[in-house]
C-alpha positions as a Markdown table, in Angstrom:
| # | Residue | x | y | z |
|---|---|---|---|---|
| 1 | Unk | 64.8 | -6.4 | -5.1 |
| 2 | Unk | 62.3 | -4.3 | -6.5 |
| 3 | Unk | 60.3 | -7.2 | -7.6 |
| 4 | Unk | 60.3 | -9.1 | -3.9 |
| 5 | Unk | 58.7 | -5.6 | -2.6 |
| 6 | Unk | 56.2 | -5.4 | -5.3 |
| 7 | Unk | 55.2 | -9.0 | -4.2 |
| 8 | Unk | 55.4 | -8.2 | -0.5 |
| 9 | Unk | 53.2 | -5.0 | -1.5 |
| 10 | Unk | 50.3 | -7.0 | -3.2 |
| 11 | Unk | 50.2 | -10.3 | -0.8 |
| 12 | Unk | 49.6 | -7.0 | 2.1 |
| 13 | Unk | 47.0 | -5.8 | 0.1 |
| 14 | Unk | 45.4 | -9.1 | -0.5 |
| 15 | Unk | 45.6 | -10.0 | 3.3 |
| 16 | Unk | 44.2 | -6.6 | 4.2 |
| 17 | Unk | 40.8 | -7.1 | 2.2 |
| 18 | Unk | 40.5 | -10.5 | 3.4 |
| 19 | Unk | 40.5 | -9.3 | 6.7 |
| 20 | Unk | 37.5 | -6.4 | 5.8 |
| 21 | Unk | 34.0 | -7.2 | 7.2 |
| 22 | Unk | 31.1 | -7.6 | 4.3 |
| 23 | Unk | 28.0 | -5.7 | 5.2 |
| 24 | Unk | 24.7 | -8.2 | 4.5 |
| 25 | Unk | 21.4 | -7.0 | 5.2 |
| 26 | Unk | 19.4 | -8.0 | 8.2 |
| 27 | Unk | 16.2 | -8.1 | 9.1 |
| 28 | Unk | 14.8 | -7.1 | 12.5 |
| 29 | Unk | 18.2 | -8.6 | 13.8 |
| 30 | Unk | 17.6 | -9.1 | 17.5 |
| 31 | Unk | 20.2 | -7.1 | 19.8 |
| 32 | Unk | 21.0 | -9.5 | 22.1 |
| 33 | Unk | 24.3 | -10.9 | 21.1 |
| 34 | Unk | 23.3 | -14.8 | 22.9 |
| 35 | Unk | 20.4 | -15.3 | 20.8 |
| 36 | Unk | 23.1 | -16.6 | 18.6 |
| 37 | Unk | 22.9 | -19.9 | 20.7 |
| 38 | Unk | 19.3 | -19.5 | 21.3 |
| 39 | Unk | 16.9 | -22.9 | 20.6 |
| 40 | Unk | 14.8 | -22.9 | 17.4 |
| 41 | Unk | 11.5 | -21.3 | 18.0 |
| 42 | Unk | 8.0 | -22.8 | 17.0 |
| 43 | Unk | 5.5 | -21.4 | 17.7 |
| 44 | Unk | 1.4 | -22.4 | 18.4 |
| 45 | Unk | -0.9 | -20.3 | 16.5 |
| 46 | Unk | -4.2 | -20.8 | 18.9 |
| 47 | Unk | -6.2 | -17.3 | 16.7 |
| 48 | Unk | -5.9 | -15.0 | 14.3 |
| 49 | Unk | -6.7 | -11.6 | 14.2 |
| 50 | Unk | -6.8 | -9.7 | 10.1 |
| 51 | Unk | -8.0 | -5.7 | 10.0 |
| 52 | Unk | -8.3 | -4.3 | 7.2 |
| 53 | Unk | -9.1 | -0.5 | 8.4 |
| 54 | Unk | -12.0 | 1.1 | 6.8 |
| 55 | Unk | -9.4 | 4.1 | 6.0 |
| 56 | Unk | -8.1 | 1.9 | 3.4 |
| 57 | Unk | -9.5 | 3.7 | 0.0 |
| 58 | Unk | -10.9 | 1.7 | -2.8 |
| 59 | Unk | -10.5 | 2.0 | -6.3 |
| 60 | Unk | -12.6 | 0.7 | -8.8 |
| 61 | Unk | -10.9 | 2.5 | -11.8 |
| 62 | Unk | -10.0 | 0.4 | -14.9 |
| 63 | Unk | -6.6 | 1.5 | -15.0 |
| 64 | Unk | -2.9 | 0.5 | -15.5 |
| 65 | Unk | -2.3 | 2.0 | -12.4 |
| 66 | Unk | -5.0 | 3.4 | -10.7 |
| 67 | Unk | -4.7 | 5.4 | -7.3 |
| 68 | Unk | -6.5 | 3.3 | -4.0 |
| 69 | Unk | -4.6 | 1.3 | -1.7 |
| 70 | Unk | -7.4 | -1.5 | -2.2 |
| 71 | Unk | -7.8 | -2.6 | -5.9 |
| 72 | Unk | -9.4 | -6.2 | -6.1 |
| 73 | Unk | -11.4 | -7.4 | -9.3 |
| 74 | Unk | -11.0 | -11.3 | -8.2 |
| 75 | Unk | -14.6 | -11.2 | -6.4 |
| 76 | Unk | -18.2 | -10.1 | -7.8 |
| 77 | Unk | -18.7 | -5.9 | -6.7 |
| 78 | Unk | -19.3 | -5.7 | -3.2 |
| 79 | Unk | -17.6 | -5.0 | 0.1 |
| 80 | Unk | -13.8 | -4.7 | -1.2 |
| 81 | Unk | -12.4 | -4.5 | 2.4 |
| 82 | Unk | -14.4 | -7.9 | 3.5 |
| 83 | Unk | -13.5 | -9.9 | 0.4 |
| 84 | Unk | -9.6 | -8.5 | 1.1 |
| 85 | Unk | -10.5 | -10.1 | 4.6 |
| 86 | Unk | -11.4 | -13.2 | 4.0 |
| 87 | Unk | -8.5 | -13.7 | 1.7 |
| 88 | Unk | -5.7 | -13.2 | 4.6 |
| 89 | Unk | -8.0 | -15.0 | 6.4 |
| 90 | Unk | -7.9 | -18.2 | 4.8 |
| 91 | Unk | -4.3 | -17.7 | 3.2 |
| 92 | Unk | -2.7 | -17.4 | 7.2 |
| 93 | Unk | -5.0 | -20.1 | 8.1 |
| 94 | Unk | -3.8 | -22.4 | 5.4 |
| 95 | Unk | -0.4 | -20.6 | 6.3 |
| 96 | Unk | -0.4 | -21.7 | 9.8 |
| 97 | Unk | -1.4 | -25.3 | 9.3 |
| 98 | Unk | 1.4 | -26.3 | 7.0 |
| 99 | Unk | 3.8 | -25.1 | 9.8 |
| 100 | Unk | 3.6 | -28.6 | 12.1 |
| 101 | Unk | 2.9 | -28.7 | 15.7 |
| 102 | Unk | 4.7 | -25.7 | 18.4 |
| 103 | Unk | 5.4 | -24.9 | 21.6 |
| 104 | Unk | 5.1 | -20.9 | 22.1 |
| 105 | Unk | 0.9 | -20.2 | 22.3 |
| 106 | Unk | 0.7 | -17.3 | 20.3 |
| 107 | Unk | -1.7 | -14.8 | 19.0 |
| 108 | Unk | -1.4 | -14.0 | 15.3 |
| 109 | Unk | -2.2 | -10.5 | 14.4 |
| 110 | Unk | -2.3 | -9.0 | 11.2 |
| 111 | Unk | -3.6 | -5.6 | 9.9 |
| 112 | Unk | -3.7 | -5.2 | 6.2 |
| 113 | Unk | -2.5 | -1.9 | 4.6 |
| 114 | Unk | -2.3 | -2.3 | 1.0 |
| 115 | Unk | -3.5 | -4.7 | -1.6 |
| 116 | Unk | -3.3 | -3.5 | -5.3 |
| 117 | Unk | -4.3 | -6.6 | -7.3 |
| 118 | Unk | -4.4 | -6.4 | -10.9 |
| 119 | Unk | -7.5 | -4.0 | -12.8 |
| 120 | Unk | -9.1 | -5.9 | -15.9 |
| 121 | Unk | -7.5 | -3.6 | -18.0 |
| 122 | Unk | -4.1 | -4.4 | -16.8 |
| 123 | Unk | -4.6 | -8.2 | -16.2 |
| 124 | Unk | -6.0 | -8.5 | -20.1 |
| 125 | Unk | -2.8 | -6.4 | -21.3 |
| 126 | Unk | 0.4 | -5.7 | -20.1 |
| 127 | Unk | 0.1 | -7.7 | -16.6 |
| 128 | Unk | 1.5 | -6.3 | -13.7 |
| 129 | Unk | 2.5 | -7.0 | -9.8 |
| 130 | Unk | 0.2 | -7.4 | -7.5 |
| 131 | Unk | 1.3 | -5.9 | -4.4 |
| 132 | Unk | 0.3 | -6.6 | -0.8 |
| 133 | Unk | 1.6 | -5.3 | 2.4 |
| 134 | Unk | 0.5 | -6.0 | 6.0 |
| 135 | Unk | 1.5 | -5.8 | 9.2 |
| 136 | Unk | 2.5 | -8.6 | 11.7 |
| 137 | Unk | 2.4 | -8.6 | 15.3 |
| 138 | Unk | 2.3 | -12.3 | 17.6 |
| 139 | Unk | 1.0 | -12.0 | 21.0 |
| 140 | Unk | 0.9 | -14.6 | 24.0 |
| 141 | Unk | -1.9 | -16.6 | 23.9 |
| 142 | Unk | -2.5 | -16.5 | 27.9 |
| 143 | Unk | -1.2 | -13.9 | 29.1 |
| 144 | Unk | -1.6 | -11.4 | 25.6 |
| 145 | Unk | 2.0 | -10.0 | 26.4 |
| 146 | Unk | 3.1 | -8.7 | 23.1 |
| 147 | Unk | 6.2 | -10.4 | 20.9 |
| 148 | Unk | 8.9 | -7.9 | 19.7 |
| 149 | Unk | 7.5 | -5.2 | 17.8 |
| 150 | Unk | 5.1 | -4.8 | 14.4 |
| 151 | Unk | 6.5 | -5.8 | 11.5 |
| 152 | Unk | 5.9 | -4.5 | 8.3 |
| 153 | Unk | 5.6 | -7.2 | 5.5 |
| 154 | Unk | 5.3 | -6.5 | 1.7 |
| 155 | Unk | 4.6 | -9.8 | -0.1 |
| 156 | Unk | 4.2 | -8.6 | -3.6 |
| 157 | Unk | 3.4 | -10.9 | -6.3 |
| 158 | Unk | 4.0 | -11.2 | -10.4 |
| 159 | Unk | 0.7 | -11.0 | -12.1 |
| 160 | Unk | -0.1 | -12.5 | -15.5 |
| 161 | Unk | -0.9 | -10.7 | -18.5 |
| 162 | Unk | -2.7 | -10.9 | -22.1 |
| 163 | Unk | -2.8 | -14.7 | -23.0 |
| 164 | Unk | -1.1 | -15.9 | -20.3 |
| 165 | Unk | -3.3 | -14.7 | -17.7 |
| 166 | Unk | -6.6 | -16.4 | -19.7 |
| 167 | Unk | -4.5 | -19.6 | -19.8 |
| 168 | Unk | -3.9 | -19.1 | -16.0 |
| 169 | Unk | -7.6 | -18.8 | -15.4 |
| 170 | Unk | -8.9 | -21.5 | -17.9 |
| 171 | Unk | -6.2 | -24.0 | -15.3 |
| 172 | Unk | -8.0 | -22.4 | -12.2 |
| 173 | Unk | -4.8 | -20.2 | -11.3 |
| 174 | Unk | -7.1 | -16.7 | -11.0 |
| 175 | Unk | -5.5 | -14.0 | -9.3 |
| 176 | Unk | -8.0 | -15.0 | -6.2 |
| 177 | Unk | -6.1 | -18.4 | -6.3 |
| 178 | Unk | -2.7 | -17.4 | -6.8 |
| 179 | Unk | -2.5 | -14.6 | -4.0 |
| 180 | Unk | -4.1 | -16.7 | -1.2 |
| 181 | Unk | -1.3 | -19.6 | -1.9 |
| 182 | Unk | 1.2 | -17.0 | -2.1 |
| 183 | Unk | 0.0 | -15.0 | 1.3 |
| 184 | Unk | -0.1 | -18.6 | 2.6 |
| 185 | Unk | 3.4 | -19.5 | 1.6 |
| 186 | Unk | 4.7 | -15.9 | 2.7 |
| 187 | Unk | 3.2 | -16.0 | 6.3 |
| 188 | Unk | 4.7 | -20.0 | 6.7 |
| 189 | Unk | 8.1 | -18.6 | 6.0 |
| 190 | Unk | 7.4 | -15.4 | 8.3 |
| 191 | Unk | 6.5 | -18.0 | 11.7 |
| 192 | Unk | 8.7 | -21.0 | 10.9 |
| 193 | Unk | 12.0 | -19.9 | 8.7 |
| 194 | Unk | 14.9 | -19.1 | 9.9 |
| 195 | Unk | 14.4 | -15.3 | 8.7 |
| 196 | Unk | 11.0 | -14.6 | 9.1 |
| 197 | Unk | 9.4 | -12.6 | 11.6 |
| 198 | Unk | 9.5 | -15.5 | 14.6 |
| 199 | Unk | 13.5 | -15.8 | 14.5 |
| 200 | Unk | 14.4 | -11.9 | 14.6 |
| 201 | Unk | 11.5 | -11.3 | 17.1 |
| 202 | Unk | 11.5 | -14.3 | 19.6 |
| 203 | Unk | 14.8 | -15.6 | 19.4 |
| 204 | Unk | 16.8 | -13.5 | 21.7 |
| 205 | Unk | 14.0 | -14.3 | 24.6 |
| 206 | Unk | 14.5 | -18.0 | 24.1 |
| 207 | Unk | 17.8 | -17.5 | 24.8 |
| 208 | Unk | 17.4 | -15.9 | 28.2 |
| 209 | Unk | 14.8 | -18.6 | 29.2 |
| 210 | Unk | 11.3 | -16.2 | 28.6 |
| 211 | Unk | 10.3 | -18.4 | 26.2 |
């Protein structure tokens, strides 16, 4: 007897965790409980828009880990905030174009607030990460109704260091090279996979017929 209620004890217990919810982590989960059912969104990127505020601070230190929320060796001295520019420029544009062809006109819009590439000290030792935020925002292309709401995105990256990062270069993988295909790949996944920025933001209005 006392072993039948020992069993009937630990088959309740196993039913009872069975039964308990698991907590995942979402991201910018849309409210609206139909855009379960909702259509797959794709949308048409017809411009991009990159800032990179002036209020950014460059650094030019040859630290580890210098202070600055622009460090960027990858380009001859000059205008850090333009050469940051044209690199989102050409990575979303490269981005965009691997995506295929859509059917929601949109504006892209992206305003950079960090990007803390490697220093020559850090790139020639130890290596480091090279980390990049911005923020995303998708307008419509007619009409310039905004999308769901900014979305901060932090696409950090592993950078090379010591021998590997001189056998990187002498292959023509530089850190210039490596972050723009990596900002491209990151913004693909943002407008056309199924957790990026387009499904959480756009999703829910496919599903009650705005889109």
């Amino acid at each position: 007897m006392f072993k039948l209620r020992m069993i009937s004890v630990l088959l309740l217990g196993l039913a009872v965790s069975g039964c308990a919810s698991i907590e995942t982590a979402t991201r910018n989960a849309p409210l609206d409980v139909t855009s379960v059912d909702a259509p797959a969104i794709r949308v048409d990127v017809r411009e991009i828009r990159v800032s990179v505020p002036e209020t950014l601070r460059v650094s030019e230190a040859n630290a580890y880990l210098p202070g600055g929320d622009i460090v960027w060796r990858g380009d001859p001295p000059g205008d850090r905030h333009e050469q940051v520019k044209a690199i989102f420029e050409e990575a979303l544009q490269r981005g965009t174009s691997m995506m295929g062809p859509g059917t929601v006109p949109v504006v892209l819009e992206v305003q950079v607030t960090r990007f803390h590439a490697l220093t020559e000290k850090a790139r020639y030792t130890v290596g480091g990460m090279h980390g990049m935020q911005f923020k995303i925002q998708l307008r419509d292309a007619e009409t310039g109704q905004l999308y769901g709401q900014p979305d901060l995105i932090k696409a950090n990256l592993r950078g090379y260091g010591g021998q590997a990062a001189i056998e990187a270069d002498r292959m023509g993988q530089t850190q210039k090279v490596r972050i723009t295909d990596h900002l491209a790949e990151v913004i693909r996944r943002e407008l056309s996979g199924p957790d990026g920025y387009v499904a959480a933001n756009l999703r829910s209005r496919a599903a009650i017929g705005q889109l």
